[in-house]
Backbone bond lengths (Angstrom), bond angles and torsions (degrees), N, CA, C in turn:
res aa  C-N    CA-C-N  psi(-1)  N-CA   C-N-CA  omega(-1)  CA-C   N-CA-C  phi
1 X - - - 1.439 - - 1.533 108.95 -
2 X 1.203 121.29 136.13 1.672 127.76 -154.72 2.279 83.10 -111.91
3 X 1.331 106.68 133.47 1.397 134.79 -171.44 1.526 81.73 -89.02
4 X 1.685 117.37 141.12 1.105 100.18 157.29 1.831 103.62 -137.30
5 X 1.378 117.00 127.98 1.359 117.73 -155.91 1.922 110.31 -93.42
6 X 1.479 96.36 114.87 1.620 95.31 -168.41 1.721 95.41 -93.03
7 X 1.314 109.09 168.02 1.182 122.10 -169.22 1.631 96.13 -97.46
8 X 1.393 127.34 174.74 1.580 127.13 172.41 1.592 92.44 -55.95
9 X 1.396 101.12 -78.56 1.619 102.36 -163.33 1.804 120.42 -34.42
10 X 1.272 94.38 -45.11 1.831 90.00 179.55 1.864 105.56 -62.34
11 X 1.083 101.23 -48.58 2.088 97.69 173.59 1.545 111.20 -33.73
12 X 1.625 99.22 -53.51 1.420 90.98 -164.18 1.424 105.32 -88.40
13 X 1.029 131.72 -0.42 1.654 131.33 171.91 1.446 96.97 -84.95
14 X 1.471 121.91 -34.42 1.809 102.81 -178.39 0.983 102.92 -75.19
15 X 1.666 138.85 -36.42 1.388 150.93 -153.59 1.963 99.43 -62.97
16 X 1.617 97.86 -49.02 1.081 111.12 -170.80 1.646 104.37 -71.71
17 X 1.232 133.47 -56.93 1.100 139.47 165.03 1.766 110.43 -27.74
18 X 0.879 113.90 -77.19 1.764 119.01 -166.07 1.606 93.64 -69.08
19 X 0.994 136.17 -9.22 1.805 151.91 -171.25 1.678 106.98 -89.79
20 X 1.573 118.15 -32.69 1.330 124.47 150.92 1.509 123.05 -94.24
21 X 1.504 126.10 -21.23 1.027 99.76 172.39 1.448 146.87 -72.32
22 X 1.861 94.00 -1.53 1.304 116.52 163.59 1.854 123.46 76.86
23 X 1.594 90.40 6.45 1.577 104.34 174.65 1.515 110.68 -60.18
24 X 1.496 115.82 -53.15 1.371 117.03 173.98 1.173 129.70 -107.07
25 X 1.253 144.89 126.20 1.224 147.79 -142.06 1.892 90.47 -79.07
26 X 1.685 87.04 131.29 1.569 110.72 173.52 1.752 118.62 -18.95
27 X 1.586 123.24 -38.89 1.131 123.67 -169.09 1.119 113.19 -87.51
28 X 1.712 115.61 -46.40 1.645 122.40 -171.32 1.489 89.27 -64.99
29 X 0.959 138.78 -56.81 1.266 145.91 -172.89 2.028 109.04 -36.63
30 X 1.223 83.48 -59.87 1.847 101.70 171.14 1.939 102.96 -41.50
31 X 1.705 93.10 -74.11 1.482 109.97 167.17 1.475 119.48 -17.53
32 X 1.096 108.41 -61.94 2.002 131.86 -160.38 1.539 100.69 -58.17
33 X 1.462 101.91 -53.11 1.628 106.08 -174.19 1.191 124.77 -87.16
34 X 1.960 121.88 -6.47 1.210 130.97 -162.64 1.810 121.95 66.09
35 X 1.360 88.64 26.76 2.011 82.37 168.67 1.884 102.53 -108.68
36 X 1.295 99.66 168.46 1.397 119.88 -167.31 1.786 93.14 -83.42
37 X 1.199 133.42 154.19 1.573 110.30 -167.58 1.497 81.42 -87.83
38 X 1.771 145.32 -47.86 1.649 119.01 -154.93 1.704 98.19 -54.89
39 X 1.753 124.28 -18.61 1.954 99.92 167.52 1.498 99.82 -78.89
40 X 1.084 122.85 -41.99 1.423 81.91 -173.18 1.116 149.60 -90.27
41 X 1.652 100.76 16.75 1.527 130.42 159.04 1.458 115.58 -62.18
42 X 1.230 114.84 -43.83 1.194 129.54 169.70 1.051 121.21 -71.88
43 X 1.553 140.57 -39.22 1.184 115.56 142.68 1.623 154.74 -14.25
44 X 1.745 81.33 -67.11 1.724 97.96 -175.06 1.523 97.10 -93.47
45 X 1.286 152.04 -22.75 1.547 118.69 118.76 1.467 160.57 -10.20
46 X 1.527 88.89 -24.68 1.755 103.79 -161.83 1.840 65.83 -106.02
47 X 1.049 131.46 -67.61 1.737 148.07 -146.62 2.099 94.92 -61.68
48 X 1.022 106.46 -32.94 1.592 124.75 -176.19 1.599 112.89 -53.72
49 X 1.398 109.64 -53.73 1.605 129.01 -155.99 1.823 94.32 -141.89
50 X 1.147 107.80 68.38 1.648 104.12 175.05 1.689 109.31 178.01
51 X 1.180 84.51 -178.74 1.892 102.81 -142.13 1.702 100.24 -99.03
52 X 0.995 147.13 128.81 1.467 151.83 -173.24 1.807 118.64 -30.31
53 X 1.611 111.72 11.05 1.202 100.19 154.14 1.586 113.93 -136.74
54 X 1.373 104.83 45.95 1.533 111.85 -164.58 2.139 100.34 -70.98
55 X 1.310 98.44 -5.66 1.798 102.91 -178.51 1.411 123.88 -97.59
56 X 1.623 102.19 0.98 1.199 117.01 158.61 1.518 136.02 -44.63
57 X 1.087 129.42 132.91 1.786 102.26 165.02 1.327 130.79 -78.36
58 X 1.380 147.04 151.99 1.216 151.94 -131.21 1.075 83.62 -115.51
59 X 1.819 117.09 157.20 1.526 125.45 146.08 1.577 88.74 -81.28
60 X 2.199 74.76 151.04 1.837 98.44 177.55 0.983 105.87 -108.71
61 X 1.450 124.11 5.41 1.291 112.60 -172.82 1.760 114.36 -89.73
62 X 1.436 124.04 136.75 1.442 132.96 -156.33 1.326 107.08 -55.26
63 X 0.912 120.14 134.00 1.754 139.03 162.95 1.363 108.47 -48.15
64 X 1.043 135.90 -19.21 1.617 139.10 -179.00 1.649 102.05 -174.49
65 X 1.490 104.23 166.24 1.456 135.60 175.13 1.427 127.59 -97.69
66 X 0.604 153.98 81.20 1.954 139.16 -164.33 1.315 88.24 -82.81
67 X 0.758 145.59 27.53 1.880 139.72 -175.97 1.445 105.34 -144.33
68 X 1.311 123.17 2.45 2.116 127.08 -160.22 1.167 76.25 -95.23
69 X 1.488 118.66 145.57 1.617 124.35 170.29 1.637 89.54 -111.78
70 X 1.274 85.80 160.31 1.500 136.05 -151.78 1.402 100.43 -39.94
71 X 0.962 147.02 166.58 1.670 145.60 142.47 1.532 132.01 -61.77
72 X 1.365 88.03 -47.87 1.396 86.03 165.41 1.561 128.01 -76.84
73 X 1.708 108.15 -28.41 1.610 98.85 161.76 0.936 130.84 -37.10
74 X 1.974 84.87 -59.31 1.822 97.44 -178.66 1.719 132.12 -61.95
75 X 1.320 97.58 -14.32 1.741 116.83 159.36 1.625 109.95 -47.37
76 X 1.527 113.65 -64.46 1.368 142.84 -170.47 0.834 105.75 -51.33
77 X 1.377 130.88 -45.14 1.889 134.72 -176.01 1.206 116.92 -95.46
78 X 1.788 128.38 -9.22 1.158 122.84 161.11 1.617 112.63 -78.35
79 X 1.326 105.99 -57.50 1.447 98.00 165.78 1.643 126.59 -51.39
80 X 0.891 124.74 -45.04 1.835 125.58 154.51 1.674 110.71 -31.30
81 X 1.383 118.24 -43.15 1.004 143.13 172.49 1.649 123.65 -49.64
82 X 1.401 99.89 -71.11 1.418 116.78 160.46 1.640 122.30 -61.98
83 X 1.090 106.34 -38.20 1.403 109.64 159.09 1.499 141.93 -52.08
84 X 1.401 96.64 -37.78 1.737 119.71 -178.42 1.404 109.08 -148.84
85 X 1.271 125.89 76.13 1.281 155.09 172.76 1.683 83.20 -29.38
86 X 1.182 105.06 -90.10 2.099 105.28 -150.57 1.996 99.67 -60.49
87 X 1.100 125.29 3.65 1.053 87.07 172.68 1.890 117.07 -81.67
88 X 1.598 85.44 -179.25 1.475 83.16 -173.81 1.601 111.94 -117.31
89 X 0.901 134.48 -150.27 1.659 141.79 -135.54 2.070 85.38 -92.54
90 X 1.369 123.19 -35.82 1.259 124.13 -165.55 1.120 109.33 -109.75
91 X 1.209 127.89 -18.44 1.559 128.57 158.12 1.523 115.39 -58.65
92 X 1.699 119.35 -53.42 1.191 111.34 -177.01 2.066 112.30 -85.81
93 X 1.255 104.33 -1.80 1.169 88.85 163.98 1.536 130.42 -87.58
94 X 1.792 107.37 -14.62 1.315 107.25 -155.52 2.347 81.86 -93.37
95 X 0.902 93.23 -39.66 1.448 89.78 172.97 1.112 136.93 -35.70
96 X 2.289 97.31 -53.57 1.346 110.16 166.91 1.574 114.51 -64.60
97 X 1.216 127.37 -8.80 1.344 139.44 -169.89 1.689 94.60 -73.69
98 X 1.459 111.03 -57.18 0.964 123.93 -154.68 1.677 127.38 -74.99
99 X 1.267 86.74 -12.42 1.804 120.93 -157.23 1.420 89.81 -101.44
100 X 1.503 127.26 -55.59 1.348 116.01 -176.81 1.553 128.51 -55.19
101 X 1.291 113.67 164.06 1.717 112.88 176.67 1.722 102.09 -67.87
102 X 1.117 106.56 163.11 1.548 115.11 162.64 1.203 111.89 -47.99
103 X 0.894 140.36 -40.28 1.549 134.96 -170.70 1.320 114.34 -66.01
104 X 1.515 105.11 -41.93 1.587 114.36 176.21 1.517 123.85 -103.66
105 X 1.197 96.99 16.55 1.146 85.65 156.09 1.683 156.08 -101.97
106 X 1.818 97.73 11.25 1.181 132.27 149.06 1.965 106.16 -52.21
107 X 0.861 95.70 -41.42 1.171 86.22 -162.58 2.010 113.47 -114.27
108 X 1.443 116.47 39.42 1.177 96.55 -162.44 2.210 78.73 -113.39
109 X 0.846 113.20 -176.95 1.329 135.46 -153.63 1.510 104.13 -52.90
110 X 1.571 121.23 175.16 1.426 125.45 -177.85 1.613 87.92 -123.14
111 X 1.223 119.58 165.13 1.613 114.87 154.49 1.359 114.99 -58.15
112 X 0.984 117.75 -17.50 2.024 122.57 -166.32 1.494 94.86 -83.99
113 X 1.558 102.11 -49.70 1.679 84.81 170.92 1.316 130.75 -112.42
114 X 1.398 109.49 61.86 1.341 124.52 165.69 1.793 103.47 -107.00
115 X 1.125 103.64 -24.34 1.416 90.73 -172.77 1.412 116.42 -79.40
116 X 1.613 100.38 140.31 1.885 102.83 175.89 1.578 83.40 103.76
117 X 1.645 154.68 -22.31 1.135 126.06 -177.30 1.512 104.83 -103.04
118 X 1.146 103.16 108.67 1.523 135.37 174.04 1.417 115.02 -116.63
């Protein structure tokens, strides 16, 4: 008997395929292959309203940060940086603290996130 090795994407294009033809009801179907049915809702959703690589896998990584500080902070502490080589992660933050207007200075860096901007 000859193995024949499908890729993710072809699974979920057959999955999706035999998933409209409506021979087996949506769940056993789920069952058969070992997916949870809300994926394989999502599948033949994604397969429904989409463009010839909708069987791809997605990046997971987040669309945004609510926690990434600012750009221009992070401007402020590289140059602090370049400026004064040996300091360290709390020197250039309390500086940048110090350097900003009142307004920003609610909001200019922690030592925690100074580190890594080089």
């Amino acid at each position: 008997m000859v193995w024949q090795a499908q890729s993710v994407e072809e699974q979920r294009r057959e999955f999706v395929r035999i998933a409209d033809q409506g021979t087996i009801p949506f769940r056993a179907l789920c069952r058969r292959v070992g997916l949870s049915p809300p994926t394989g809702y999502k599948w033949r959703e994604r397969a429904d309203g989409a463009d010839g690589d909708w069987a791809q896998d997605r990046s997971r990584r987040p669309r945004q940060s609510p926690t990434q500080t600012a750009a221009e902070t992070e401007a402020r502490v590289v140059a602090l940086r370049a400026q004064y080589p040996a300091w360290g992660d709390a020197s250039c933050s309390g500086c940048s603290r110090r350097r900003a207007s009142p307004r920003c200075q609610r909001r200019a860096p922690l030592p925690t996130s100074c580190i890594g901007m080089d």
